[in-house]
TORVEX-114174 format. One record per residue (C-alpha): residue in one letter; chain; x, y, z. Coordinates in pm, 1 decimal. Layout:
# TORVEX-114174
<lomi type="a" mol="A" east="X" north="Y" up="Z"/>
...
# end
This chain:
# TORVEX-114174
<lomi type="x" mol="A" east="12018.4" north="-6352.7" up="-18895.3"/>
<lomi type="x" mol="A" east="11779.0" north="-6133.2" up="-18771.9"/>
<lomi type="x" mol="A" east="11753.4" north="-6043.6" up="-18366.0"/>
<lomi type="x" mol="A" east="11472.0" north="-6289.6" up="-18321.1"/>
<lomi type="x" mol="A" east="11645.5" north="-6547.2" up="-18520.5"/>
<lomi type="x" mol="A" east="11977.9" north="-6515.1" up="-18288.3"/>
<lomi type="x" mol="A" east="11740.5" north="-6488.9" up="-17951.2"/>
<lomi type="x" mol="A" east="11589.4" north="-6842.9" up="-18085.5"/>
<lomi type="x" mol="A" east="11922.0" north="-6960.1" up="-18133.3"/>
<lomi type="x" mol="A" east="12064.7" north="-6837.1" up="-17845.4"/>
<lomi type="x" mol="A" east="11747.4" north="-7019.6" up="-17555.6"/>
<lomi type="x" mol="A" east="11842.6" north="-7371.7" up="-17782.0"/>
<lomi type="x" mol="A" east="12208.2" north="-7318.6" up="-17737.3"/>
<lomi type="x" mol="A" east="12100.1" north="-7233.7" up="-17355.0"/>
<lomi type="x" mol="A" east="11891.8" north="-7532.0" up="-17308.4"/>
<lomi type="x" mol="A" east="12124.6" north="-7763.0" up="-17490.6"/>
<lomi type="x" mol="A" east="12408.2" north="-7645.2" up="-17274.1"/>
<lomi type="x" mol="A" east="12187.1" north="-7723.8" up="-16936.3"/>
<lomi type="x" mol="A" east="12137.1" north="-8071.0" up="-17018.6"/>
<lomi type="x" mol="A" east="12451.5" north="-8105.5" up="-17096.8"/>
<lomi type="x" mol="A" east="12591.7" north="-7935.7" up="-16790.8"/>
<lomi type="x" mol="A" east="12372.7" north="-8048.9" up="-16499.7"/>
<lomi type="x" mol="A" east="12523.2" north="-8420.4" up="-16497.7"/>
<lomi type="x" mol="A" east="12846.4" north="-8319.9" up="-16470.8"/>
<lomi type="x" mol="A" east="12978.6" north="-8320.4" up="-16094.1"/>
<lomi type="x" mol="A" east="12659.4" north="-8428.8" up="-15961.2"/>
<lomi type="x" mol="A" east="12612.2" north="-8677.3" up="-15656.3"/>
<lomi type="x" mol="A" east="12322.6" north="-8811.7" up="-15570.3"/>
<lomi type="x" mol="A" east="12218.3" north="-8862.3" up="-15176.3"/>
<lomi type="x" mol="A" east="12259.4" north="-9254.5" up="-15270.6"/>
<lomi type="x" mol="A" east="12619.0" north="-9155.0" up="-15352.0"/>
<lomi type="x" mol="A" east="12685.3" north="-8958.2" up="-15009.1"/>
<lomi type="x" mol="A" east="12502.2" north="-9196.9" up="-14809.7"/>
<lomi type="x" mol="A" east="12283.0" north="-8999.1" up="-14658.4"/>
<lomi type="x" mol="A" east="11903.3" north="-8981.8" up="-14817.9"/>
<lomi type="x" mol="A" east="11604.9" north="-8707.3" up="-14688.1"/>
<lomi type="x" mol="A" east="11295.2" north="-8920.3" up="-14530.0"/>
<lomi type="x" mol="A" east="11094.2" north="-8911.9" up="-14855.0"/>
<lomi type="x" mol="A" east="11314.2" north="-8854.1" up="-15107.8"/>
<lomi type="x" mol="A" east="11451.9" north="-9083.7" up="-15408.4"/>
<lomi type="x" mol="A" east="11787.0" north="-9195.8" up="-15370.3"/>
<lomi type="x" mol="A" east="11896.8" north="-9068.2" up="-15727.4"/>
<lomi type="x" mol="A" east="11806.2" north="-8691.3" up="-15609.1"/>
<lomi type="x" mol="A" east="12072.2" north="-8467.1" up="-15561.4"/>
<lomi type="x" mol="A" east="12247.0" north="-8435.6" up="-15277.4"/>
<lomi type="x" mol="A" east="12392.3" north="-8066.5" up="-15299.6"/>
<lomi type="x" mol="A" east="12257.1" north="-7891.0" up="-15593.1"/>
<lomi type="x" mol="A" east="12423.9" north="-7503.6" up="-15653.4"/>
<lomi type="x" mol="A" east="12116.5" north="-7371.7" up="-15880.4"/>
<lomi type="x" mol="A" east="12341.6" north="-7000.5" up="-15930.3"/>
<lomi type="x" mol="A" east="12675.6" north="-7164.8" up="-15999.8"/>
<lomi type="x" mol="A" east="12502.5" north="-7399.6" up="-16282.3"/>
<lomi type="x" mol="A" east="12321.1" north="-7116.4" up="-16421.7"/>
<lomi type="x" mol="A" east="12655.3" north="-6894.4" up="-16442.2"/>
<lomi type="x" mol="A" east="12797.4" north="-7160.3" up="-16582.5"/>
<lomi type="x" mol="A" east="12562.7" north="-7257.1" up="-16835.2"/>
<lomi type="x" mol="A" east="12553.1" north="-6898.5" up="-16954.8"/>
<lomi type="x" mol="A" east="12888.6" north="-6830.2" up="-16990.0"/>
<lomi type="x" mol="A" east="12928.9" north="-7168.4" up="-17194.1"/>
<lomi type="x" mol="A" east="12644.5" north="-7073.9" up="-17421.1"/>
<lomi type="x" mol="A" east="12735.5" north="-6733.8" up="-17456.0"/>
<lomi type="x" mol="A" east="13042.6" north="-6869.7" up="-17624.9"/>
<lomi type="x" mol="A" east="12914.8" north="-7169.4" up="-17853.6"/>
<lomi type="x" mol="A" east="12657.9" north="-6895.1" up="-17936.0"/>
<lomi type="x" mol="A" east="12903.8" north="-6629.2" up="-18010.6"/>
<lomi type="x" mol="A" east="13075.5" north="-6888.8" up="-18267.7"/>
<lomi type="x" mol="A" east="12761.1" north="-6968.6" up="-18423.2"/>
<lomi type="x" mol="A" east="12670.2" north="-6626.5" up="-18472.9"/>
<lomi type="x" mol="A" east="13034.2" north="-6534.4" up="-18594.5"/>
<lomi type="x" mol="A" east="13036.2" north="-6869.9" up="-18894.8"/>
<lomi type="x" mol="A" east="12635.5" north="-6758.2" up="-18984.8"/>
<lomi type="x" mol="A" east="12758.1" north="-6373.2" up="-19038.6"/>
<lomi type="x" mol="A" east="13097.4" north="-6447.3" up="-19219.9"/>
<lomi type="x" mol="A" east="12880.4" north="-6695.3" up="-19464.3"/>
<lomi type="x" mol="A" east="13124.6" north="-6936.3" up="-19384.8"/>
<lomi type="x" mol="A" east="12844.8" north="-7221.8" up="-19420.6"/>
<lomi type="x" mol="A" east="12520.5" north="-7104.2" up="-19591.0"/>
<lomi type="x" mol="A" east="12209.0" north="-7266.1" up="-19666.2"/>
<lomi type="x" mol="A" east="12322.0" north="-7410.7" up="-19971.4"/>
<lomi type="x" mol="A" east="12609.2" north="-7570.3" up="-19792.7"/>
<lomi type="x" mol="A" east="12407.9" north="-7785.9" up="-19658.5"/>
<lomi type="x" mol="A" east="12201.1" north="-7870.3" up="-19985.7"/>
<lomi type="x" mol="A" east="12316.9" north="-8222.3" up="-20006.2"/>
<lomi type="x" mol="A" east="12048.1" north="-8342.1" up="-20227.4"/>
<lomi type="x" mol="A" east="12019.5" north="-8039.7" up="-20446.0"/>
<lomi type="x" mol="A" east="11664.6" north="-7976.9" up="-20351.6"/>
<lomi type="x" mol="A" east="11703.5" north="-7594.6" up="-20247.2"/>
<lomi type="x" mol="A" east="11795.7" north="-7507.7" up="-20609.3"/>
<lomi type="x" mol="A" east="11429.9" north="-7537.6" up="-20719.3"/>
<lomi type="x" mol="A" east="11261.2" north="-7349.5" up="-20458.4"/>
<lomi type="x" mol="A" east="11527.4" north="-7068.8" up="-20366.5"/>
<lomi type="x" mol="A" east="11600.4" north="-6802.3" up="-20659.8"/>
<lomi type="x" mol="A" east="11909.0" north="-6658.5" up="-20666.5"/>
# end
């Protein structure tokens, strides 16, 4: 992996981790009762943009550091994942 390769995979472990983090906790004006004059009810009530960002971060920091640590050991390679035997053709060894 090259340091563009690991940047790319690092922003789509980052983004990943965002959708997966910004459900969690949340509660919506609807849910506290009381909604903004012009607002949807469904819209968060309290939104902490720096704590979700730390935390988003620090969790994809991690499941990137793990990535990064089976891709460099060659724990899985490419032809791990050759199911159908295709890569044998094309890649010379």
């Amino acid at each position: 992996m090259n340091i563009t390769g690991g940047i790319v995979l690092y922003v789509t472990i980052w983004f990943l981790t965002i959708f997966l983090v910004l459900p969690i906790r949340l509660r919506s004006q609807g849910d506290e009762g009381e909604i903004v004059p012009g607002t949807h009810s469904g819209a968060p009530a309290n939104f902490r943009v720096r704590r979700t960002m730390v935390i988003v971060t620090l969790w994809a920091t991690l499941f990137w550091a793990i990535c990064a640590a089976i891709i460099f050991s060659g724990a899985i390679t490419i032809e791990d994942l050759d199911w159908m035997g295709v890569l044998g053709e094309r890649i010379p060894n």
